[in-house]
C-alpha positions in Angstrom: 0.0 0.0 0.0 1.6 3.3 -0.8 2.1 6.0 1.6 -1.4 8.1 0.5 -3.6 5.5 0.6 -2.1 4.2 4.0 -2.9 7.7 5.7 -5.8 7.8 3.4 -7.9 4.6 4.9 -6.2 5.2 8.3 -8.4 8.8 8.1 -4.9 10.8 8.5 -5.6 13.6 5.9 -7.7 16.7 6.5 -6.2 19.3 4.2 -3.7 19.1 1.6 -2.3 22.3 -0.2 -1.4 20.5 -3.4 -3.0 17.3 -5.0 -0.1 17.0 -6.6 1.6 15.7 -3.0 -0.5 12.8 -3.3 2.1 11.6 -6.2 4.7 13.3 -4.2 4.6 11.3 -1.3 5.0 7.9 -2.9 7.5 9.0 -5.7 10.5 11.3 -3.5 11.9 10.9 -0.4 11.0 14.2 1.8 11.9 16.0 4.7 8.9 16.9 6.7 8.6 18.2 9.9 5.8 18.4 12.8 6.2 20.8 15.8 5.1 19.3 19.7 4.2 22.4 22.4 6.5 22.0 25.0 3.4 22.9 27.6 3.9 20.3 30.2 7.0 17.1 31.0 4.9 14.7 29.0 2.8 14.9 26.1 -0.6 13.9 26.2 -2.5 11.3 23.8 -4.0 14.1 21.9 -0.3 14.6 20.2 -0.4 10.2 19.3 -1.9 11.0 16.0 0.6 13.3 14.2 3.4 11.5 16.6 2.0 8.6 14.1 1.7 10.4 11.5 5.6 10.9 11.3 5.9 7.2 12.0 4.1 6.2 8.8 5.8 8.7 7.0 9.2 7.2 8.2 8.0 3.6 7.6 7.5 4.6 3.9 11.0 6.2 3.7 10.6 9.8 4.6 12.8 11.9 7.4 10.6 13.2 10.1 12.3 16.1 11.8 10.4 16.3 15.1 10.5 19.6 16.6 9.7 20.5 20.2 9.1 24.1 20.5 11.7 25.1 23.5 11.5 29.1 21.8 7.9 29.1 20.3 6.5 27.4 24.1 7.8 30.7 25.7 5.3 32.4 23.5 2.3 30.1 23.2 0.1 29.2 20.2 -3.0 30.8 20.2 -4.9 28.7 17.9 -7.6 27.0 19.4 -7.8 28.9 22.7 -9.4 30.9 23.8 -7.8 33.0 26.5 -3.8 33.9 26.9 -1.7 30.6 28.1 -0.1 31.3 31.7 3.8 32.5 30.8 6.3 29.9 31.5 9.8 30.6 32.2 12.8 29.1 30.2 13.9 26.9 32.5 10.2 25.7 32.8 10.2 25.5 28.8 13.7 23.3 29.0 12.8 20.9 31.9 9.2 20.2 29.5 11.7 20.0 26.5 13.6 17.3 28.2 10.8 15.1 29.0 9.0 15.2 25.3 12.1 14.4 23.4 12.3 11.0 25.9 8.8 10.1 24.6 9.1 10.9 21.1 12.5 8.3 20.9 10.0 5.7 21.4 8.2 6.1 18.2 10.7 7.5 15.6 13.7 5.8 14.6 16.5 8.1 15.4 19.2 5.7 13.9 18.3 3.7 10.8 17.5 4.7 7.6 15.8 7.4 7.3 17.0 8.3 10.9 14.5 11.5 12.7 16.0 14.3 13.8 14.9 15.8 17.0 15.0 19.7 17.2 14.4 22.2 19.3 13.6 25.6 17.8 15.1 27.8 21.1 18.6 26.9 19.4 17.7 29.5 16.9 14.6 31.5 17.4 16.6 32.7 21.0 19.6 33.9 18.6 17.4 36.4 16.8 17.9 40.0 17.0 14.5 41.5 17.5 15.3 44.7 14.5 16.7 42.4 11.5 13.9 39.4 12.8 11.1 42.8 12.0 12.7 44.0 8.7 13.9 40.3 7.7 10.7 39.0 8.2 8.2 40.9 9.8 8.1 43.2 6.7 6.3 39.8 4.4 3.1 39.1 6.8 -0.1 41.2 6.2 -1.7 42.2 9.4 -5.1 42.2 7.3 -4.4 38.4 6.9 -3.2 38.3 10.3 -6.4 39.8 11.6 -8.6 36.9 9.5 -7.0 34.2 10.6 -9.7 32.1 13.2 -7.5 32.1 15.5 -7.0 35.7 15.7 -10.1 36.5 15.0 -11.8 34.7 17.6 -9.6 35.9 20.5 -10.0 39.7 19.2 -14.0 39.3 19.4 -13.8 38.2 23.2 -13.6 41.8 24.9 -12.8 39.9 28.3 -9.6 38.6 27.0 -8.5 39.6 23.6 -5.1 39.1 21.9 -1.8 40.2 23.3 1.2 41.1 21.0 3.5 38.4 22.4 0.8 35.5 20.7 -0.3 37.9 18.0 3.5 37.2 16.9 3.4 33.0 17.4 2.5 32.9 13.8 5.8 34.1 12.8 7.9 32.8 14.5 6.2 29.4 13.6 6.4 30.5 9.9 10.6 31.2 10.6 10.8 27.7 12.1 9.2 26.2 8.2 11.7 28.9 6.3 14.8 27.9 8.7 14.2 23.8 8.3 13.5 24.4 4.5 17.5 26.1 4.6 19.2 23.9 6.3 18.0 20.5 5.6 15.9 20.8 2.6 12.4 20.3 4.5 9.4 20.4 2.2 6.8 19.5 4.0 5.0 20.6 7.4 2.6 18.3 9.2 0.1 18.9 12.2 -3.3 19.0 13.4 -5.9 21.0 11.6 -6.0 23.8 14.1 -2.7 24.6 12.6 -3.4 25.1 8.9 -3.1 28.8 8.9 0.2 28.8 10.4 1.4 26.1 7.8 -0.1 27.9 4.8 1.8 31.0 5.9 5.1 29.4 6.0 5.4 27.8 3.0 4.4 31.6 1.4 7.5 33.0 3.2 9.7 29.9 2.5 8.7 30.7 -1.1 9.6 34.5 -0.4 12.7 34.7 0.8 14.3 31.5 -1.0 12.1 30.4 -3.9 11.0 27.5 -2.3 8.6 25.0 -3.6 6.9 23.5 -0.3 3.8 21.7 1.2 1.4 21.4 3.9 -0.7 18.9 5.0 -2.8 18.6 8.0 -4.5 15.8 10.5 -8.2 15.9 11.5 -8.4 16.8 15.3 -9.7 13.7 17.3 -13.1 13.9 19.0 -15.7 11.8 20.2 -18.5 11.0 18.0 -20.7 11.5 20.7 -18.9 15.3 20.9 -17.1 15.4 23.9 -13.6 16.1 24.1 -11.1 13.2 23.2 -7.8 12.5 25.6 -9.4 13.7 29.0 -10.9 11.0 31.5 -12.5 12.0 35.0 -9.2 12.9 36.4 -8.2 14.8 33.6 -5.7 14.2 30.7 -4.3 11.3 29.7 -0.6 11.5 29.5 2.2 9.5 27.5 4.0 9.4 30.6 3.6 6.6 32.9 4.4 8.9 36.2 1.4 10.9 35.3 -1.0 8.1 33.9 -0.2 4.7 34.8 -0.1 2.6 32.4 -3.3 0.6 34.8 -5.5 3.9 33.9 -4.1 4.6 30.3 -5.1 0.8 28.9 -8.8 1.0 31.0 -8.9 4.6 28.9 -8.5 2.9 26.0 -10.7 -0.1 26.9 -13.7 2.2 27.5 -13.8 3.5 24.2 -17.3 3.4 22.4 -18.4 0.9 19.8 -19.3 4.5 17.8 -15.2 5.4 18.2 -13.3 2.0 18.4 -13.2 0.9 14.7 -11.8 4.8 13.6 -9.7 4.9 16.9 -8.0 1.5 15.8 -7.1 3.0 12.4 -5.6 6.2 14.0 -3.7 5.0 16.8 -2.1 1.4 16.4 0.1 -0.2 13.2 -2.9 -3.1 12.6 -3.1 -3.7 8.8 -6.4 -2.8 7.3 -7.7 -6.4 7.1 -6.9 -6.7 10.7 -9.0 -3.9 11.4 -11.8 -4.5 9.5 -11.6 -7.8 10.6 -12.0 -6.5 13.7 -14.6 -4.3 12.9 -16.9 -7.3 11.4 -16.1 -9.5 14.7 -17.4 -6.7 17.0 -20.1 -6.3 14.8 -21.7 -9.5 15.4 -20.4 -9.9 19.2 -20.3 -6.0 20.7 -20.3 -7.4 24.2 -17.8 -9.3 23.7 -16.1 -5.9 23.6 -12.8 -7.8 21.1 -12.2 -4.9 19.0 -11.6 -2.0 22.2 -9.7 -4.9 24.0 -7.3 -5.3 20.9 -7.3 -1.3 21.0 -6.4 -0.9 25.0 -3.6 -3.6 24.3 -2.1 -2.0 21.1 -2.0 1.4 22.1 -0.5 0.5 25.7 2.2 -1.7 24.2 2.9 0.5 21.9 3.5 3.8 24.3 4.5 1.9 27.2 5.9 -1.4 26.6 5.4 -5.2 26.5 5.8 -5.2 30.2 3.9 -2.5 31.2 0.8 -4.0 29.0 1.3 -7.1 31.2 0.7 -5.7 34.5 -1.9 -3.6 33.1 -3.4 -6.7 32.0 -2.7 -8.4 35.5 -4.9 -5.6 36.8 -7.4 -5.8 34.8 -7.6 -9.3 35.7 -7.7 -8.8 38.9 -11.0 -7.5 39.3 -12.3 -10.9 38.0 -10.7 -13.4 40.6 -6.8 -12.4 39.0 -3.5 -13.3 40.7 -2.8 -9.7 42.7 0.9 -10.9 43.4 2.2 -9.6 40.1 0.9 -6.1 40.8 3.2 -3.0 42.1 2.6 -1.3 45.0 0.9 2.2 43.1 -1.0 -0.5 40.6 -3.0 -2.0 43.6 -3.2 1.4 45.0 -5.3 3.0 42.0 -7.4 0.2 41.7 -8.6 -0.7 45.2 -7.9 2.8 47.0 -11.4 3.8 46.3 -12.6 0.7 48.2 -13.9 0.8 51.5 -10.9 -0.2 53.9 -8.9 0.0 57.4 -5.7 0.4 58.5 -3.7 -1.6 61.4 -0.6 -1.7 63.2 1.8 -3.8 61.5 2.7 -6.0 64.3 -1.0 -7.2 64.5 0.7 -9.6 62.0 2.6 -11.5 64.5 0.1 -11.2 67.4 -1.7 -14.3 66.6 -4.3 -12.8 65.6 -7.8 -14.6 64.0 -8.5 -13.4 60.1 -12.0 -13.0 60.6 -11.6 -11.0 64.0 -9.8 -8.6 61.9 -12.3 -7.8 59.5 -14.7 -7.8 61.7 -12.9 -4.8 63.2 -12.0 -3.9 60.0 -16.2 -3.5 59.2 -15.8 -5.9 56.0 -18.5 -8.2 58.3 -21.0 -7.0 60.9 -20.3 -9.7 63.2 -18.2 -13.0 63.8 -21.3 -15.0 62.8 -21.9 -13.4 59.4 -18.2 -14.1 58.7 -17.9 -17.6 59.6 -21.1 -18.5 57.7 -19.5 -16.4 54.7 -16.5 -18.7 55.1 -18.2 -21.8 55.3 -19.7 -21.4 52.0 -16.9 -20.2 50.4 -17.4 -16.6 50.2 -14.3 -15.4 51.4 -10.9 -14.1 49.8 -7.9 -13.1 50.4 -5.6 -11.5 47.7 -8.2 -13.4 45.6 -7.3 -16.4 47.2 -10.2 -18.5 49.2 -9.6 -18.8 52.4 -11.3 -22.3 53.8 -10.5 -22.4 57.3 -12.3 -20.2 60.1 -9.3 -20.8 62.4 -7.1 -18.6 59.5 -4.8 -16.3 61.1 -3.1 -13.4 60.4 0.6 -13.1 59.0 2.7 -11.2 57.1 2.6 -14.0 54.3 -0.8 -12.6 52.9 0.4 -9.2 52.3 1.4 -7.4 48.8 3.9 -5.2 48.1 5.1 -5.4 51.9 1.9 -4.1 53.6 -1.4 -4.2 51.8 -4.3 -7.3 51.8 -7.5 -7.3 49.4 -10.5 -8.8 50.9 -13.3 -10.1 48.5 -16.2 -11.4 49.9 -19.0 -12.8 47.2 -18.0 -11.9 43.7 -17.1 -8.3 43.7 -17.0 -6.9 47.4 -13.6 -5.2 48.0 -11.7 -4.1 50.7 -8.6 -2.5 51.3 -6.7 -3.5 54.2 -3.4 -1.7 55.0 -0.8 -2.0 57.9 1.4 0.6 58.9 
């Protein structure tokens, strides 16, 4: 399958500036680039589709130049908001620098053919003198096209918040980034989400300005939910690439929860599945929906591929582990997120060696009302420990039934948990 029709069924292509790129892409090698905000330490998953996007283009034997906006971040890109982004300092920008370029290295090949380059545009936007930057460059952008732009526009129309010079200006120095890369290593192409077609457009005119340069542009559709509401966010807010700030528990149960409306185009964007696997898919779930196969090959796919073989295994542990799973395999801050919203007690560690009865315990604990109602609960088999049935009334307590040093999960009928932890 050539490169077009790959991004083409995958849904990758909102706007093109030329038809004549669709020849372009499976006929020359290019150079095309794709800038990241440098907002935060990690990228969230809203930035996985043109993260991709570079990906395929690599796979078909383009150069992705990735560029992480260390001197455009101390501005801020106004498109698509709609009030001025808090300021952040430079050492801010170069900490959030640091922590993107980690996350990108796992998708782009930084050492094969083809090799990405990873940029960051403070190493020459922080060079520029502010008088030859204004008659250099300044001098070729219409504020009457400025002023049209949605972006703009939008912003000026709010009287509470307006515009301020400092993001008025983003589009330039975004449009210096395209002319710069175009110099000095024969970019041609600029890639990003839809939101950013204005600055792209403006680019390639000044990169045709100043050197004569024949260029491109080529946008992404932005990801929503067919039902409307926003994509990437969950209830405790976005969902991060980083594994510190969404483990990777939470990031494959995001993924898992997907709709049946979303999961067949979500499949397409964000994992490598061939299009007869997907549709394969897509025909399996459906004739089965509740068999859910098609968001459960999604949650697996995406985790693997932004966290790791390993990471999907515990993740898949976890999961598990709601349905009678083995809890041993699970980290300390894995059991945490799953059971921490359970009722549950804390106790003195050295209850452990006081010879002390299970059931008096959670008794104490308020897992049962009385001694009675656990013993009977016992006797019929009703009672776990760290999923484990416990058959003897008599159990006692001991450090051998904790995970991760001083945490026990108590289950009584098929989904009753508790939390037990001793400190």
């Amino acid at each position: 399958m050539s490169l077009y029709e790959e991004l083409s069924w995958r849904g990758f292509i909102k706007q093109m500036t030329h038809d004549e790129l669709r020849t372009v892409l499976d006929t020359e090698p290019l150079t095309l680039y794709c800038g990241f905000d440098p907002t935060a330490e990690s990228l969230h998953i809203g930035s996985l589709l043109p993260i991709l996007g570079l990906a395929h283009f690599q796979r078909h034997g383009h150069k992705p130049l990735a560029l992480v906006g260390g001197g455009t971040g101390l501005i801020g890109d106004p498109s698509g908001k709609t009030q001025e982004r808090s300021m952040l300092t430079r050492e801010d920008v170069e900490r959030n620098v640091a922590g993107i370029r980690g996350q990108l290295e796992r998708f782009l090949d930084f050492s094969g053919d083809h090799a990405a380059v990873l940029l960051n545009n403070a190493d020459w936007l922080c060079e520029i003198r502010l008088l030859d930057f204004l008659r250099d460059i300044g001098k070729h952008f219409s504020i009457n096209m400025m002023l049209n732009r949605d972006s703009v526009r939008m912003r000026l129309e709010d009287r509470d918040h307006g515009i301020s010079y400092t993001e008025f200006s983003y589009i330039l120095l975004q449009s210096y980034d395209f002319l710069y890369l175009n110099e000095k290593y024969e970019c041609r192409l600029q890639v990003g989400g839809a939101d950013q077609w204005g600055n792209i457009v403006s680019g390639m005119d000044l990169a045709r300005r100043l050197r004569g340069a024949a260029t491109y542009g080529l946008t992404f559709p932005l990801v929503t939910k067919s039902d409307g509401s926003k994509f990437g966010k969950s209830e405790g807010g976005n969902i991060w690439l980083d594994a510190g700030r969404t483990s990777p528990y939470k990031f494959y149960q995001f993924w898992l929860n997907q709709s049946d409306a979303d999961v067949g185009r979500y499949l397409r964007y964000f994992t490598f599945l061939s299009r007869d696997e997907v549709e394969t898919l897509e025909a399996q779930h459906a004739e089965a929906p509740h068999k859910r196969d098609a968001q459960r090959t999604l949650a697996a796919e995406v985790t693997r591929l932004v966290h790791g073989d390993t990471a999907l295994a515990n993740a898949l542990a976890a999961s598990q582990a709601m349905f009678g799973g083995d809890l041993s395999v699970l980290d300390a801050r894995t059991l945490h997120e799953i059971f921490d919203e359970m009722p549950g007690a804390e106790f003195a560690a050295d209850v452990l060696h006081a010879d002390k009865l299970l059931l008096d315990a959670l008794v104490e604990a308020g897992v049962f009302a009385s001694k009675g109602e656990a013993r009977r609960l016992t006797r019929n088999g009703g009672l776990y420990v760290n999923n484990q049935r416990v058959d003897s009334e008599d159990q006692k307590l001991s450090d051998s039934m904790l995970l991760s040093g001083n945490m026990m999960v108590i289950r009584t009928g098929k989904k009753n948990y508790h939390l037990l932890r001793f400190i």
